[in-house]
MIDOSE-1310 file (N, C-alpha, C; in nm, 2 decimals, decimal comma, always signed):
residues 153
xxxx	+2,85/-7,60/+5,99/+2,88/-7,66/+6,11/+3,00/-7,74/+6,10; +3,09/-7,71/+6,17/+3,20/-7,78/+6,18/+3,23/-7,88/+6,29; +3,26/-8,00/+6,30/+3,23/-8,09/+6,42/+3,12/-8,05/+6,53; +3,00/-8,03/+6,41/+2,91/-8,04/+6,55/+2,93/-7,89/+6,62
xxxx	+3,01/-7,80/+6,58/+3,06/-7,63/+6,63/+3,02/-7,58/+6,52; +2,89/-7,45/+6,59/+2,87/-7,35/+6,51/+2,92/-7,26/+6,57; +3,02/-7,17/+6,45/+3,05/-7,03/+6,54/+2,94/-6,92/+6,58; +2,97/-6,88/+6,71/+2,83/-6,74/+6,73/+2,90/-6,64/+6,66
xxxx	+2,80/-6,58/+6,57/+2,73/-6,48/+6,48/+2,71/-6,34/+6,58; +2,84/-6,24/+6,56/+2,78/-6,11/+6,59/+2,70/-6,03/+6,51; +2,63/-6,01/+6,56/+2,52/-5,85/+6,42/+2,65/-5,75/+6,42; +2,65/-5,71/+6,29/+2,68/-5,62/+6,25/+2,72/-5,46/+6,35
xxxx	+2,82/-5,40/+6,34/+2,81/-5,27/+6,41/+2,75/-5,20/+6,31; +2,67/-5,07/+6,39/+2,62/-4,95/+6,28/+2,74/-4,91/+6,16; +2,86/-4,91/+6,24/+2,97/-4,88/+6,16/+3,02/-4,97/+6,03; +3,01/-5,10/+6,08/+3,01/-5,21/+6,00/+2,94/-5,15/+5,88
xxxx	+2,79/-5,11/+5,89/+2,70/-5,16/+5,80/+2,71/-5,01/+5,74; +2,73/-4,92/+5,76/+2,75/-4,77/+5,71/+2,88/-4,80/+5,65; +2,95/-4,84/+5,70/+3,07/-4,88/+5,59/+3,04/-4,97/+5,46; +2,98/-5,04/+5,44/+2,95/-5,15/+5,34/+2,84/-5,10/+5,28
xxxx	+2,76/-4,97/+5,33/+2,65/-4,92/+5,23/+2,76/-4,82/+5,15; +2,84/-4,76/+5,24/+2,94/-4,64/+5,20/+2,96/-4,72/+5,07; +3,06/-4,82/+5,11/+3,11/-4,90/+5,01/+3,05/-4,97/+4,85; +2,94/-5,01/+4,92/+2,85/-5,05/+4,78/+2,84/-4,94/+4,72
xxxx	+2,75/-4,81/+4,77/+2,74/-4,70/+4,68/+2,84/-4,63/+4,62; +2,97/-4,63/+4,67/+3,12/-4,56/+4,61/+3,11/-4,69/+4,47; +3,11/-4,81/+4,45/+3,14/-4,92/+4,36/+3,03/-4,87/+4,27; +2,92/-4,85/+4,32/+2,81/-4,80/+4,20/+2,85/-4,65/+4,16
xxxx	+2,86/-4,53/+4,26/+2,93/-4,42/+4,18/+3,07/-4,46/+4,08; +3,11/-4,56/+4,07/+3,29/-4,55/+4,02/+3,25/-4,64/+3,86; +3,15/-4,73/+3,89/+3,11/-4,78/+3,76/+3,00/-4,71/+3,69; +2,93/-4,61/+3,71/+2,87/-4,54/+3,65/+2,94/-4,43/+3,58
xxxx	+3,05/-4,31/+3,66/+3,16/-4,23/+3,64/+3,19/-4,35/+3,47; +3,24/-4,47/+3,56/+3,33/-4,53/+3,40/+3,26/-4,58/+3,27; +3,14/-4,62/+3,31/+3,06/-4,59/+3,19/+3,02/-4,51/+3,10; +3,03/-4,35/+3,20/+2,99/-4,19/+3,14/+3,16/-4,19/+3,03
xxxx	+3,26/-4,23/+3,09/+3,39/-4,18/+3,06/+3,40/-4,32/+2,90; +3,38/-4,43/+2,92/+3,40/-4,50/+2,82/+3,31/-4,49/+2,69; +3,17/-4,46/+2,76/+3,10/-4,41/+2,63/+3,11/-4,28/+2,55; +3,17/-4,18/+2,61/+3,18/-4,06/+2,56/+3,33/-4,05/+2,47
xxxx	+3,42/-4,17/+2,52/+3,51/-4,20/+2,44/+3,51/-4,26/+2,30; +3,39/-4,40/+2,34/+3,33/-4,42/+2,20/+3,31/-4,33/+2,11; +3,22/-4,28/+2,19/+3,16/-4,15/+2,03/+3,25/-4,11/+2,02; +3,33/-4,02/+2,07/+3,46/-3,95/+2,03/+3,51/-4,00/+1,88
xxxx	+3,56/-4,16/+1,95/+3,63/-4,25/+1,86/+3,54/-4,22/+1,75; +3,44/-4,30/+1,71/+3,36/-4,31/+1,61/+3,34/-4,20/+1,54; +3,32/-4,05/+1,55/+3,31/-3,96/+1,52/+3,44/-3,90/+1,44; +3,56/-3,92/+1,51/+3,69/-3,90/+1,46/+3,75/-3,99/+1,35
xxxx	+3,69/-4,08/+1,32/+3,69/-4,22/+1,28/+3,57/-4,17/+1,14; +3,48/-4,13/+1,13/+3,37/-4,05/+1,05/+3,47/-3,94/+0,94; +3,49/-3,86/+1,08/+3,57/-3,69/+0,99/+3,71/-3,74/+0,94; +3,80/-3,84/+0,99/+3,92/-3,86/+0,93/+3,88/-3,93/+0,78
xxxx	+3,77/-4,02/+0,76/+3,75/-4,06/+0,66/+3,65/-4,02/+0,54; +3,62/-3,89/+0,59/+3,56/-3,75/+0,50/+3,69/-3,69/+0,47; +3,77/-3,68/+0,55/+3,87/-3,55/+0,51/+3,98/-3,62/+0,41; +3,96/-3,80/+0,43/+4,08/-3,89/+0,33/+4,00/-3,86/+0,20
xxxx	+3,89/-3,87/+0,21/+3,82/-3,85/+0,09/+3,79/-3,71/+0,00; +3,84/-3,59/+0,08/+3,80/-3,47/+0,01/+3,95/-3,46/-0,02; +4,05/-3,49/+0,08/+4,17/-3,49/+0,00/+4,23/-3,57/-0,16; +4,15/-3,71/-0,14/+4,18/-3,77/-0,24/+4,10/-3,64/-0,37
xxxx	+4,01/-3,62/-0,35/+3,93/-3,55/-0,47/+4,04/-3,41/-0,49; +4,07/-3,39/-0,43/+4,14/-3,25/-0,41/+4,24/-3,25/-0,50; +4,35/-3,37/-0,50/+4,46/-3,42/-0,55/+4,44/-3,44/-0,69; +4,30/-3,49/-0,70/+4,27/-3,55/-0,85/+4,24/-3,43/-0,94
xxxx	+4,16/-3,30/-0,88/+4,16/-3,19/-0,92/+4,26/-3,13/-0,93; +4,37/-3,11/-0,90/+4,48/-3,05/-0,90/+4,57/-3,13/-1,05; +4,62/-3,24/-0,96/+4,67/-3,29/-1,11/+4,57/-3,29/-1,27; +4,46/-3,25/-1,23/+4,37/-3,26/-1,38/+4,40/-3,10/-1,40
xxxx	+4,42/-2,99/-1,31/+4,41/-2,87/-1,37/+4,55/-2,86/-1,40; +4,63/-2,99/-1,34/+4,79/-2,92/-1,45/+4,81/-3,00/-1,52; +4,69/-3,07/-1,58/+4,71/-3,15/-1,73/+4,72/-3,29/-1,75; +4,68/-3,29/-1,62/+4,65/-3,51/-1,59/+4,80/-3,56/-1,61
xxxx	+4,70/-3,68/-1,77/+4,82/-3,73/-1,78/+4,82/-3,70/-1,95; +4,77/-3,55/-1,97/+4,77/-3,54/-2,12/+4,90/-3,42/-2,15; +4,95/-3,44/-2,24/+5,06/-3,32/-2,26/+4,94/-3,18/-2,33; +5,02/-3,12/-2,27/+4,93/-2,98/-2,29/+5,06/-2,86/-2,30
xxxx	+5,01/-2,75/-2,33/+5,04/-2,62/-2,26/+4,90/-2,58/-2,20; +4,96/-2,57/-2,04/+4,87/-2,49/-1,99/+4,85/-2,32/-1,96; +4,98/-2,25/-1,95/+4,96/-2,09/-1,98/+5,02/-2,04/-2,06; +5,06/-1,94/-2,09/+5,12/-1,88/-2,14/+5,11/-1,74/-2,21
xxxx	+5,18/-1,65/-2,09/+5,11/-1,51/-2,08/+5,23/-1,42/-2,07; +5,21/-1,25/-2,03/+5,29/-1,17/-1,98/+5,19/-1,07/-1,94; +5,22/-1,04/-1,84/+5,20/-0,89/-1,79/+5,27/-0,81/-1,71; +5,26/-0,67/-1,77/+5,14/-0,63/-1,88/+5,19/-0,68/-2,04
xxxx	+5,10/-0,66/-2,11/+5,10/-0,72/-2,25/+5,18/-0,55/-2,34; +5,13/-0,47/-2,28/+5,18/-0,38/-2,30/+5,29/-0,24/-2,24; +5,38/-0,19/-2,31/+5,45/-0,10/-2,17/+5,51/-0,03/-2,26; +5,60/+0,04/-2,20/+5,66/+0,18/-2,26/+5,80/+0,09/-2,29
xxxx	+5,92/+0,17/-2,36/+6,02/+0,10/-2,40/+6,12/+0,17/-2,27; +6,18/+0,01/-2,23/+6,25/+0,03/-2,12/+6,18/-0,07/-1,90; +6,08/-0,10/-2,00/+5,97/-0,13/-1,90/+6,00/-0,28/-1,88; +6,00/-0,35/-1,76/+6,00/-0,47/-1,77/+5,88/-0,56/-1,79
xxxx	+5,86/-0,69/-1,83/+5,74/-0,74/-1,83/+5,75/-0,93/-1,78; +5,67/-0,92/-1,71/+5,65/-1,04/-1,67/+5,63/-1,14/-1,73; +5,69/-1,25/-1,80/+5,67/-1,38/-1,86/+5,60/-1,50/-1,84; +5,54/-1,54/-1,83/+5,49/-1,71/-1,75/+5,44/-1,80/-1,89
xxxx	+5,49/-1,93/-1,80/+5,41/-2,05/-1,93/+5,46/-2,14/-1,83; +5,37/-2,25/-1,89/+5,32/-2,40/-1,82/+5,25/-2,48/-1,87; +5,34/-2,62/-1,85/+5,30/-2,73/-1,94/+5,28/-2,86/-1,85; +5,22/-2,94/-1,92/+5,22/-3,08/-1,84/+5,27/-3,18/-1,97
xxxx	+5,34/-3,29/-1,91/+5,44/-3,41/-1,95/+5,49/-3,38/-2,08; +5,58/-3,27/-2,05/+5,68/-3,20/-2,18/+5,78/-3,25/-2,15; +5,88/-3,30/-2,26/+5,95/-3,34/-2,21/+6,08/-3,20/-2,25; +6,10/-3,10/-2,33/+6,14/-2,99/-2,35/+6,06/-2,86/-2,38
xxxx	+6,10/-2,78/-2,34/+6,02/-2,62/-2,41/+6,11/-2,51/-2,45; +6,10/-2,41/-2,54/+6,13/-2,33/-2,58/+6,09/-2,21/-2,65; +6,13/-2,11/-2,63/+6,02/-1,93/-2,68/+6,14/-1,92/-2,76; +6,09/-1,86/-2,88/+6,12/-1,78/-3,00/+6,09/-1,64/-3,02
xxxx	+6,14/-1,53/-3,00/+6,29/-1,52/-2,97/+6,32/-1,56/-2,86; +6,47/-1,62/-2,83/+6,54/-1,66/-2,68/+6,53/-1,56/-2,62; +6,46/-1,55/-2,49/+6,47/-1,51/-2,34/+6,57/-1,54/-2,25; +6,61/-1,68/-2,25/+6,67/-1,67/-2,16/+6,67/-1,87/-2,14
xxxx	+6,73/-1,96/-2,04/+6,73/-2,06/-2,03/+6,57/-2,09/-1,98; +6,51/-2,22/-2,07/+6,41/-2,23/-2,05/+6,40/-2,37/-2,01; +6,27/-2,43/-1,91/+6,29/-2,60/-1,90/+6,09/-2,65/-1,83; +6,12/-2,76/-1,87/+5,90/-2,82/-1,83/+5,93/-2,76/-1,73
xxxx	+5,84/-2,73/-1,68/+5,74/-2,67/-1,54/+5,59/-2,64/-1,57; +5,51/-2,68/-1,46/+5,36/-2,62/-1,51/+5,36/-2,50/-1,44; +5,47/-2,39/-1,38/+5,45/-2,27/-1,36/+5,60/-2,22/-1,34; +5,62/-2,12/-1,46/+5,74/-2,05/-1,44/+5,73/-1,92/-1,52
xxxx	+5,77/-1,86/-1,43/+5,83/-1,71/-1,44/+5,90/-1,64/-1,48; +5,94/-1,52/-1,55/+6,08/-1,50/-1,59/+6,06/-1,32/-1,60; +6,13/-1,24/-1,59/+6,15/-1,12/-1,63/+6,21/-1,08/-1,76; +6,15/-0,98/-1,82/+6,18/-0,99/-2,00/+6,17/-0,84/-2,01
xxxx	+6,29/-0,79/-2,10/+6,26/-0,63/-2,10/+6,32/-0,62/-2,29; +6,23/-0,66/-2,31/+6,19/-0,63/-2,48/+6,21/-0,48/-2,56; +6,29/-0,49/-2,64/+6,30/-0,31/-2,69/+6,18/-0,28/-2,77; +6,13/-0,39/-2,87/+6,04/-0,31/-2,94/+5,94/-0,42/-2,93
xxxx	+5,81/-0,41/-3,00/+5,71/-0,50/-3,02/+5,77/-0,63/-3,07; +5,74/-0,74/-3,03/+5,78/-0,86/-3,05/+5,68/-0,97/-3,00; +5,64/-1,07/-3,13/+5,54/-1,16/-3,09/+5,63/-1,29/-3,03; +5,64/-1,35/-2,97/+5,70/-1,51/-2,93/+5,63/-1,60/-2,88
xxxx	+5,71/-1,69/-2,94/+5,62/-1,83/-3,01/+5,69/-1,91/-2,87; +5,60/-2,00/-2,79/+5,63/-2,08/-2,69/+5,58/-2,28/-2,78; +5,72/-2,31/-2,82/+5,69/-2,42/-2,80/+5,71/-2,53/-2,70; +5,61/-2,63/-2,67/+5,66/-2,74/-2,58/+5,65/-2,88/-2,72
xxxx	+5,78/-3,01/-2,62/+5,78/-3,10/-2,70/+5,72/-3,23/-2,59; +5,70/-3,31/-2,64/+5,66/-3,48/-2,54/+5,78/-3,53/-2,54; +5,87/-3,54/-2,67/+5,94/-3,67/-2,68/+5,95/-3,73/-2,73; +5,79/-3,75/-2,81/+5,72/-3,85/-2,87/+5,71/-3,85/-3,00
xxxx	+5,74/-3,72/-3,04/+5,70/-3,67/-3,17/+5,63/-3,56/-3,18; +5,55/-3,53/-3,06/+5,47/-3,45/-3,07/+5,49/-3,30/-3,03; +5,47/-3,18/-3,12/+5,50/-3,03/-3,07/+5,33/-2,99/-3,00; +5,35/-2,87/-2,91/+5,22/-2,79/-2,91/+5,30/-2,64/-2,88
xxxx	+5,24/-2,54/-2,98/+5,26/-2,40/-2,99/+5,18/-2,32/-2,90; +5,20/-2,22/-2,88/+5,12/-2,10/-2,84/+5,18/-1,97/-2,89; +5,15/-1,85/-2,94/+5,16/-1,72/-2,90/+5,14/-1,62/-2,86; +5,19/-1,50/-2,85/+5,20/-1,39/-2,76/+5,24/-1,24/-2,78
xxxx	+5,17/-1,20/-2,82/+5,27/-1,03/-2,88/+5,28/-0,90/-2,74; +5,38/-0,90/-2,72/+5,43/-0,75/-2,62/+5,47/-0,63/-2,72; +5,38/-0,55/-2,69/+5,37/-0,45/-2,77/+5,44/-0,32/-2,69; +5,55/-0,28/-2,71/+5,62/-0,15/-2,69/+5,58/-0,04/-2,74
x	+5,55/+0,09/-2,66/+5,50/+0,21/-2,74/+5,66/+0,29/-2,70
């Protein structure tokens, strides 16, 4: 009441009041919608947030396996092959060898320019039977041999 004046109070039109039900129930449809939409985001998140930190982790193992099958941190030879091992004279044959933390390598008899890799290749066309000796060095002092005979008919 304002000095003793109260304002008269119309009732509502039907329209009034169908609008303001309209109304309320659109505000409850639109916060419901965004609760459906914010929670399904969560999980989303959370879920992708799960798989990205399974996949950091199979990668990490992945890497550790890899570097261990080409020799960690130990000097090795790891292959050292050809095929075929055998062939007719005139035939080419496929060379490979692979080391880990060499610091030089070299085949006896010379093939060709040789250098560390844990996977390399070479083409070799040998006249007669010939065994060759694959050494790698560290650096350190330390040799490691392998051999290999290609046998020519």
């Amino acid at each position: 009441m304002l000095n003793g004046y109260e304002p008269e109070r119309t009732p509502m039109s039907a329209n009034q009041k169908l609008w303001l039900g309209f109304s309320a129930a659109l505000l409850l449809v639109l916060c419901y919608v965004g609760w459906i939409f914010y929670s399904r985001w969560h999980e989303n998140h959370a879920i992708n947030e799960e798989v990205t930190a399974e996949r950091k982790e199979k990668d990490q193992r992945d890497a550790a396996a890899t570097v261990e099958s080409l020799g960690g941190s130990e000097f090795k030879i790891i292959s050292f092959y050809a095929s075929p091992g055998d062939i007719h004279r005139g035939d080419t044959v496929t060379m490979c060898y692979g080391v880990s933390n060499a610091k030089s390598v070299s085949i006896d008899p010379p093939i060709g320019e040789t250098w560390p890799s844990v996977s390399r290749c070479m083409q070799i066309t040998p006249k007669k039977t010939t065994k060759y000796t694959f050494t790698a060095d560290d650096g350190k002092g330390s040799t490691k041999t392998a051999e290999l005979t290609i046998v020519v008919k």
